[in-house]
LUMZADREN-389676 format. One record per residue (C-alpha): y, x, z; residue in three letters. Coordinates in steps of 0.2 Angstrom, whole numbers, padded with zeros to 4 digits, always signed. Example, Ala and Ser with C-alpha at 12.3 -4.5 7.8 and 13.67 -1.06 7.14 Angstrom:
<recs>
-0022+0062+0039Ala/-0005+0068+0036Ser/
</recs>
This chain:
<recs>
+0388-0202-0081Unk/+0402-0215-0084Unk/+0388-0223-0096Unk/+0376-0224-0084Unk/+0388-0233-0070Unk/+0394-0245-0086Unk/+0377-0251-0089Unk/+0372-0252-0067Unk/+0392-0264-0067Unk/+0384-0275-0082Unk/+0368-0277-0074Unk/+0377-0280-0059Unk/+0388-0293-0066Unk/+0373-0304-0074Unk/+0365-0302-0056Unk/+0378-0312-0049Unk/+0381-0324-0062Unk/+0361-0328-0059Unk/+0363-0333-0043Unk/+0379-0341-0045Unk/+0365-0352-0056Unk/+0355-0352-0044Unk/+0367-0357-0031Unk/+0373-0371-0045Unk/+0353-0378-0045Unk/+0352-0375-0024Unk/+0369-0389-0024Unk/+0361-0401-0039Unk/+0345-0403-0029Unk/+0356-0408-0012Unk/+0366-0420-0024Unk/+0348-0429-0029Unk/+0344-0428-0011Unk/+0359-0439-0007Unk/+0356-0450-0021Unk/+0341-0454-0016Unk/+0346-0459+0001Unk/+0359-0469-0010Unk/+0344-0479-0017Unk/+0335-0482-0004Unk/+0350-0491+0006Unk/+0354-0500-0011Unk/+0335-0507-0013Unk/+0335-0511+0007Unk/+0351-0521+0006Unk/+0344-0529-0013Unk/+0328-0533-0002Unk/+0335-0544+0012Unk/+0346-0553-0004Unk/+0331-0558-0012Unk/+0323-0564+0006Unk/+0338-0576+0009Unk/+0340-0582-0008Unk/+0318-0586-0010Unk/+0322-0593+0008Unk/+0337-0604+0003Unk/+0329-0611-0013Unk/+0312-0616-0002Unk/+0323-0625+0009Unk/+0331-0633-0005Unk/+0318-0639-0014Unk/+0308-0645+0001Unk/+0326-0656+0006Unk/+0325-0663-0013Unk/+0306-0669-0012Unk/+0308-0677+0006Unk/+0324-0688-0002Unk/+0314-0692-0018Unk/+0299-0698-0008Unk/+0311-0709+0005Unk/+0321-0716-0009Unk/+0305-0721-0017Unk/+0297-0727-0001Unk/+0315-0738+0001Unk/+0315-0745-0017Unk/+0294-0752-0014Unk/+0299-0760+0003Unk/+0315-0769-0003Unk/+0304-0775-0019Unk/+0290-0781-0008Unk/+0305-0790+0005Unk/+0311-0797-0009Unk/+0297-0804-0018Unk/+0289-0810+0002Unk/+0307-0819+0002Unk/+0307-0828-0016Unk/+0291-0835-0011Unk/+0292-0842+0005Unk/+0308-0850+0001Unk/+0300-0859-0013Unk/+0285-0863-0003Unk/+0297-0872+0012Unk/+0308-0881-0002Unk/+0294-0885-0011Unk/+0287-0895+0005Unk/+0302-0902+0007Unk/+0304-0908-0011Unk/+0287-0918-0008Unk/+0290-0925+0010Unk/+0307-0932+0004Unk/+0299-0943-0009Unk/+0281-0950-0001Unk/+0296-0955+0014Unk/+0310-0962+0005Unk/+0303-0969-0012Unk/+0310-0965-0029Unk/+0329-0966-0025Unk/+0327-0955-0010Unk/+0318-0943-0019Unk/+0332-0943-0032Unk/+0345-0943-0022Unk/+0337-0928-0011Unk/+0330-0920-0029Unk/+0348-0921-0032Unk/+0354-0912-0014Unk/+0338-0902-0016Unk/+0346-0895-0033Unk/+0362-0894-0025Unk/+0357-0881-0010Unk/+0344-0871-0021Unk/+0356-0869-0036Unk/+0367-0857-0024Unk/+0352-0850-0016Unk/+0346-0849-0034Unk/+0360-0838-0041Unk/+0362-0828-0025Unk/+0345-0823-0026Unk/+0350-0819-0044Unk/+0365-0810-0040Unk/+0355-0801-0029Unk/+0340-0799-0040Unk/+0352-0790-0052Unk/+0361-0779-0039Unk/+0342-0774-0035Unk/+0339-0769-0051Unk/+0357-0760-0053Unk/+0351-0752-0037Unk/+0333-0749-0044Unk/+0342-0741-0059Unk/+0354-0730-0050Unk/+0341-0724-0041Unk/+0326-0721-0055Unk/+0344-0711-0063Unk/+0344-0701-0048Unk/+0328-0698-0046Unk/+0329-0690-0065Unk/+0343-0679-0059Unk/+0334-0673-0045Unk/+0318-0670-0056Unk/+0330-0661-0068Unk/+0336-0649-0054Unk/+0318-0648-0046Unk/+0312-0642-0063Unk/+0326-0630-0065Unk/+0321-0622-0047Unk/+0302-0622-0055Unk/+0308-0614-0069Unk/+0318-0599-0059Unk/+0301-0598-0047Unk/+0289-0599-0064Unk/+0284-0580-0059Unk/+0280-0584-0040Unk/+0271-0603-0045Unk/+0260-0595-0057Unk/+0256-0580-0046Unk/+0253-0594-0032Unk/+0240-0601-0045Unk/+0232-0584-0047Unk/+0232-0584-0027Unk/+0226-0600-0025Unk/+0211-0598-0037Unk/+0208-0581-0029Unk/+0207-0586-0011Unk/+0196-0599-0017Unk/+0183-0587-0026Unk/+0173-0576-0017Unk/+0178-0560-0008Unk/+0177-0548-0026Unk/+0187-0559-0033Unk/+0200-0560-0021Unk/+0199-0539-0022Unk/+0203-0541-0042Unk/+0216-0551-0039Unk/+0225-0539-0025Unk/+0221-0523-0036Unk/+0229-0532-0049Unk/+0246-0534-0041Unk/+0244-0518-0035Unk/+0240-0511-0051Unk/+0258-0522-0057Unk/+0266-0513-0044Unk/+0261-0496-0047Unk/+0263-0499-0066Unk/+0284-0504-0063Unk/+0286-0489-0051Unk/+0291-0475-0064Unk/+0273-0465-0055Unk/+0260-0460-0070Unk/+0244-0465-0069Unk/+0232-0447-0069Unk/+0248-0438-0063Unk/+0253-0446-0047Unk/+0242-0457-0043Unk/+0224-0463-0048Unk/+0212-0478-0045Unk/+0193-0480-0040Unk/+0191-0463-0037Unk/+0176-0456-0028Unk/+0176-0445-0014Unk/+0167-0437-0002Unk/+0169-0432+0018Unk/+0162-0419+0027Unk/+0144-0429+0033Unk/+0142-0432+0015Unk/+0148-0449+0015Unk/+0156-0458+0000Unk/+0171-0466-0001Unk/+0181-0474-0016Unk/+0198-0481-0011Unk/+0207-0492-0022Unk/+0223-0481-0027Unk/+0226-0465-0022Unk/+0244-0459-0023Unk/+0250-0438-0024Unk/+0266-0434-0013Unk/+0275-0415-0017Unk/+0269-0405-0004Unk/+0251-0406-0007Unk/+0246-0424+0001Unk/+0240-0440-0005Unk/+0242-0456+0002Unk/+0226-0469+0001Unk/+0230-0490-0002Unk/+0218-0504+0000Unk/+0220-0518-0006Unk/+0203-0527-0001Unk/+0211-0539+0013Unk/+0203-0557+0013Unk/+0216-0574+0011Unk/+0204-0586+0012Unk/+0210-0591+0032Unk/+0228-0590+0024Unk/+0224-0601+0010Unk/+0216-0615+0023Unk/+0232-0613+0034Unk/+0242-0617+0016Unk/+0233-0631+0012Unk/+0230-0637+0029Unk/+0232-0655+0030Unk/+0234-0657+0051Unk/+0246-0647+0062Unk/+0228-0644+0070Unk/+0220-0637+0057Unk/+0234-0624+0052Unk/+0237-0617+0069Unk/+0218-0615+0069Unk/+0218-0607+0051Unk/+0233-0595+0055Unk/+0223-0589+0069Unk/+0208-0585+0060Unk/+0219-0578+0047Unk/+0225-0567+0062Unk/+0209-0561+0066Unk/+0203-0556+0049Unk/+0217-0545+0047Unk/+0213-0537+0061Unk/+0196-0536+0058Unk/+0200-0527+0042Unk/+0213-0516+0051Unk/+0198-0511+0060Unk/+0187-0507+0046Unk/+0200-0495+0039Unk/+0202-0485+0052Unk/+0184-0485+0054Unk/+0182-0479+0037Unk/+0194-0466+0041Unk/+0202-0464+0026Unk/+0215-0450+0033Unk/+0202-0440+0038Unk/+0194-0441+0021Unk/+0202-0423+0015Unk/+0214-0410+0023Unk/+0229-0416+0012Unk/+0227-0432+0017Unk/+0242-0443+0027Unk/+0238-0447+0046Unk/+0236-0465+0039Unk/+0231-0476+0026Unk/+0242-0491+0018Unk/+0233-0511+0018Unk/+0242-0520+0005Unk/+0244-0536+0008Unk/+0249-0547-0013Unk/+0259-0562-0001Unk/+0274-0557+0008Unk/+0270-0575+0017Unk/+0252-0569+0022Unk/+0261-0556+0035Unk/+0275-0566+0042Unk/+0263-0577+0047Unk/+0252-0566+0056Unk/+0269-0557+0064Unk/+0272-0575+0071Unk/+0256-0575+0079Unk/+0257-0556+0085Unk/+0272-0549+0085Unk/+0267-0531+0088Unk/+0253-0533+0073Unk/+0262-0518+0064Unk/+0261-0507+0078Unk/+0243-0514+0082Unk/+0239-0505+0067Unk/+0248-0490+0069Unk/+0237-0485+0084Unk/+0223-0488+0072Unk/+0232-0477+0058Unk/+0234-0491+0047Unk/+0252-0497+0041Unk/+0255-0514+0033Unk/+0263-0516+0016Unk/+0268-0530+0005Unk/+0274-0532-0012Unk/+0293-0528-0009Unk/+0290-0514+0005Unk/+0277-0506-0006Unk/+0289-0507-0022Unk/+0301-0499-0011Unk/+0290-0484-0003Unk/+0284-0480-0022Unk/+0301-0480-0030Unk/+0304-0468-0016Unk/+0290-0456-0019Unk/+0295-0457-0038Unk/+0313-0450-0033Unk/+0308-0439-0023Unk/+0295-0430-0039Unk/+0309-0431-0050Unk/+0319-0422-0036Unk/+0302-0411-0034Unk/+0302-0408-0054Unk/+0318-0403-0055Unk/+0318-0392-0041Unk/+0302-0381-0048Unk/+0312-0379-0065Unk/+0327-0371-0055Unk/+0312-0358-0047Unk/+0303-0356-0063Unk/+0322-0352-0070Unk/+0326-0340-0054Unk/+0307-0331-0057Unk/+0309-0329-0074Unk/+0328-0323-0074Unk/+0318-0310-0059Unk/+0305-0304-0072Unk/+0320-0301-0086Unk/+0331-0293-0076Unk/+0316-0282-0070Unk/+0311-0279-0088Unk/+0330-0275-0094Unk/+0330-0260-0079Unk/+0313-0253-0085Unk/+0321-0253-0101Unk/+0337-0245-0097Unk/+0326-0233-0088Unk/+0315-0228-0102Unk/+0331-0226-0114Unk/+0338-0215-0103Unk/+0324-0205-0101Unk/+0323-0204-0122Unk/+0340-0196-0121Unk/+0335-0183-0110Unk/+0319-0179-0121Unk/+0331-0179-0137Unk/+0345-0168-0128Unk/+0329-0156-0123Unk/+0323-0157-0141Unk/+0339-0153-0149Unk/+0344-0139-0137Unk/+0325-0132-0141Unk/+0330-0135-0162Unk/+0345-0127-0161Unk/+0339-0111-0151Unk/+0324-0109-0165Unk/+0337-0111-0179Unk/+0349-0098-0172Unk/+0335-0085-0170Unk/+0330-0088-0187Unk/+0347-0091-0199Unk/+0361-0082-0186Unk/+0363-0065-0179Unk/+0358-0048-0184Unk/+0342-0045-0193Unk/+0337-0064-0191Unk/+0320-0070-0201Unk/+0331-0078-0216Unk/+0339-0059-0219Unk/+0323-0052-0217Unk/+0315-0064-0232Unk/+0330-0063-0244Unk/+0329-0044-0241Unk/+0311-0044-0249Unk/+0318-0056-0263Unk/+0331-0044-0267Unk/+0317-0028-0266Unk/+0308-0039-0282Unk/+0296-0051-0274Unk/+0291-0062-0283Unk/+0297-0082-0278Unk/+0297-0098-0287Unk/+0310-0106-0274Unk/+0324-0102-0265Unk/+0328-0106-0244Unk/+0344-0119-0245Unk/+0355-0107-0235Unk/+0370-0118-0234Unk/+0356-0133-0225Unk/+0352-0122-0212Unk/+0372-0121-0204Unk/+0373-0136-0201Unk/+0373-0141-0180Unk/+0358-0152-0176Unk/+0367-0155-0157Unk/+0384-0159-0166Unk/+0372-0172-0177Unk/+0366-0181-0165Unk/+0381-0183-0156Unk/+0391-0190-0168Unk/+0377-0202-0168Unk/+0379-0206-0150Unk/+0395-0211-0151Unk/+0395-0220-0168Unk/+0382-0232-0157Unk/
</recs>
């Protein structure tokens, strides 16, 4: 008996310390939770960093070209005032050089040769003086125009990413409208490739479905979230009204651009939700993500509707671009990792169920062998007594017939048969 409540204290014991674990792996998952959050407030704050500094060094760079351009302007129109100067002056002296000698003869044109050289010689080394300060001026200037270009090109440099993506833009918008898709699904595909989510696992590209009427559908990226649903991204949008508006060369013809670059994107709002892409299958989200590749493009549609985003929200269609995106799927990563870890702590808790389950059938079935063994030796021992002990037992009997000359070539090990088969097996017990 005090076995028995020995083994139900240790299966007790390992009980508790189980869910202690399991109360340990319930605490970790709440840790990552808060992590997470973490994260996301740090990739928020990051965000409106890198929007101030790209906005910053636009500003910059734009100040730097509109002072190179006036300074160059500035240095043409003093050259050509110069140059307008030198001549007429030479013009007027020269006529007055030859209507001094057809008046006054030859002494009078020496003598006023002779004042002539004596008021252009200090005309003549101003305008050299000043022709030199020009060119100082002109030299200062070309230096500082190569120190602005030195720090324009660092600035090109430190945007090389963003100038050849704007090349890729421009060529794209330029193209026709599968090309334009190529380029979005490439960013896209960038984007999905630098969020931690595998490709296959948790999310996939140009898959094919089918609704209910049979219709079908392929999506550009499809992306798995814990709980069973999936989340559908386009990235099929046209920028060729956005690209006019860019290039524009008249007020006119940007305000005009930017609101046909308005209407296309509400146009395409309205051929998603037509499409009905959050309708496609049960596990699918209420709505469905149009990736815009320029964070630009949307601004500019935000200034000329403000309630764009919410436009498409009636429409069950949310607006993304690259840094919003970015952000959602690092999110969703964190949380499958949190999702991963927190099907290990179940499969642990299940499995340490099915063992402790197993150790209880066990104990079970070795307790029920020791009743059988008790059953058999208490059996044994009552078939040894009737034949070795007591009066006219069966070894007597046989020994008896022995000794009355019958005839055996072996002999029953007597001293074999006192020994106590119950005693045996519980020195046994206790030696386990």
């Amino acid at each position: 008996m005090a076995r028995s409540e020995e083994r139900a204290n240790l299966a007790k014991q390992r009980e508790d310390h189980l869910a202690q674990q399991i109360e340990q792996l319930n605490l970790r998952a709440e840790s990552d939770k808060a992590e997470l959050k973490q994260d996301r407030d740090d990739l928020r704050r990051l965000l409106d960093g890198e929007r101030n500094t790209s906005s910053q060094r636009d500003g910059t760079i734009r100040e730097l070209k509109t002072t190179l351009h006036k300074e160059r302007e500035a240095s043409a129109e003093q050259l050509a005032l110069l140059k307008s100067v030198r001549e007429e002056m030479e013009q007027r002296f020269k006529a007055m050089a030859d209507h001094s000698v057809k008046t006054q003869g030859e002494v009078l044109s020496r003598v006023s040769h002779e004042r002539l050289e004596a008021l252009l010689k200090p005309l003549r080394d101003n305008v050299g003086k000043f022709e030199i300060e020009l060119r100082n001026a002109h030299q200062g200037a070309a230096k500082e125009r190569e120190r602005l270009k030195t720090e324009i090109e660092q600035l090109s440099r430190q945007s090389e990413a963003i100038s050849k993506e704007a090349v890729n833009l421009t060529r794209a918008l330029k193209g026709d409208t599968r090309q334009q898709g190529a380029w979005g699904e490439m960013i896209l595909t960038s984007l999905l490739e630098r969020s931690g989510l595998r490709e296959g696992e948790e999310y996939f590209t140009q898959s094919h479905s089918t609704d209910e009427e049979g219709r079908r559908y392929r999506p550009d990226v499809i992306v798995r979230l814990p709980g069973a649903k999936s989340l559908v991204v386009d990235s099929k949008v046209s920028l060729v009204a956005y690209e006019r508006a860019v290039n524009a060369d008249t007020e006119d013809d940007r305000s005009l651009a930017l609101r046909q670059h308005l209407a296309a994107l509400r146009a395409h709002i309205d051929g998603l939700s037509s499409k009905a892409y959050h309708r496609l299958t049960d596990d699918t989200v209420d709505y469905v993500v149009m990736f815009l590749p320029i964070e630009g493009a949307l601004s500019e549609a935000l200034r000329q509707q403000g309630d764009l985003t919410g436009y498409a929200l009636e429409r069950h269609v949310t607006i993304a671009t690259p840094t919003t995106l970015m952000m959602a799927l690092r999110t969703i990563e964190n949380v499958w990792a949190v999702e991963r870890r927190t099907r290990n702590a179940e499969a642990i808790a299940d499995r340490a169920g099915k063992l402790y389950d197993k150790v209880s059938g066990f104990v079970d079935s070795m307790q029920e062998v020791g009743t059988r063994l008790k059953q058999a030796t208490s059996a044994h021992s009552t078939a040894m007594n009737r034949l070795a002990t007591g009066s006219g037992n069966v070894i007597r009997q046989v020994e008896q017939l022995r000794e009355l000359g019958a005839k055996t070539t072996r002999s029953i090990a007597v001293e074999s048969l006192d020994s106590d088969p119950v005693e045996t097996i519980s020195e046994g017990e206790k030696e386990t």
